[in-house]
N, C-alpha and C positions, 0 to 999 in steps of 0.2 A: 621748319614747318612740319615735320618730322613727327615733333612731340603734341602738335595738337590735332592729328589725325585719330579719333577713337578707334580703340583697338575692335576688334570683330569679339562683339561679346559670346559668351557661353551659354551653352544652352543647360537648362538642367536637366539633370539627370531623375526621373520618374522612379527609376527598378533600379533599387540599391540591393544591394545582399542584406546591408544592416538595418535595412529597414523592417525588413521579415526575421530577423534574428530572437528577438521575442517568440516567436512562435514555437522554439524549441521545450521552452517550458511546458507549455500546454501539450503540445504533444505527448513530451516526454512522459508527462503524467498521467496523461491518456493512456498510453500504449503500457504501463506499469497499471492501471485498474483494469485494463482489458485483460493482461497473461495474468496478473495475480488475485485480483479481485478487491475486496475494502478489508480493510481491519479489523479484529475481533477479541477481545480480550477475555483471557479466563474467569467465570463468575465460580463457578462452582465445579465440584468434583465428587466422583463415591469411589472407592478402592475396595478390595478384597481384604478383609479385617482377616490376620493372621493370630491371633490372640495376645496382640499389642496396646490395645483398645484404640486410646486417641495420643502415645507415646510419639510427639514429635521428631523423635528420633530414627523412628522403626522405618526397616523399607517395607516399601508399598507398592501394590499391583495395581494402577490404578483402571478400572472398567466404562467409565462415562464421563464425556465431559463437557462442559456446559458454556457456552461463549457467549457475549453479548455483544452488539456491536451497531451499525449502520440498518440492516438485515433484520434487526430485531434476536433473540434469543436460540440458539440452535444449539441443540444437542447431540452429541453422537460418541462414537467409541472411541475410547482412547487408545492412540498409535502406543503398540510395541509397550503399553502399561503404563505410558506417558502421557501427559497433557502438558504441549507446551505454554507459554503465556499468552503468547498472540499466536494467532490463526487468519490465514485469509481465506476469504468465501465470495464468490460470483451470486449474483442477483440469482435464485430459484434454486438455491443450494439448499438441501436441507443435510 
């Protein structure tokens, strides 16, 4: 008679770990546009014409650089004569 006593069922369980595991995503991503901001790609650029004219060869000092992005269009100086490809910028960055 053993075998037909039900056993003491289980209760479930509400508050899993894996249930809030997803959340890491959003976060993550969160916490990555808060320290670095959105994306910005290079539109355009002007440098210091050394009397190379448009010599795709020649080095270049580059002075402004132009990004476009989420933000809309932002310009400003170029780092160390450089404009890298992408750029991050926080909302009110100009």
């Amino acid at each position: 008679m053993k075998g037909l006593v039900p056993r003491r069922a289980r209760r479930p369980r509400f508050l899993k770990l894996s249930y809030f595991a997803w959340l890491v995503v959003p976060l993550g991503l969160w916490l990555a546009y808060d320290t670095f901001g959105l994306p910005h790609g290079l539109w355009s650029y002007s440098w210091i014409d050394q009397g190379q004219g448009m010599d795709p060869f020649a080095e270049r000092h580059y002075t402004r650089c132009t990004y476009v992005g989420p933000y809309g269009s932002l310009t400003g100086a170029a780092e160390n004569g450089r404009c890298p490809w992408v750029k991050f910028f926080k909302a009110g960055a100009e």
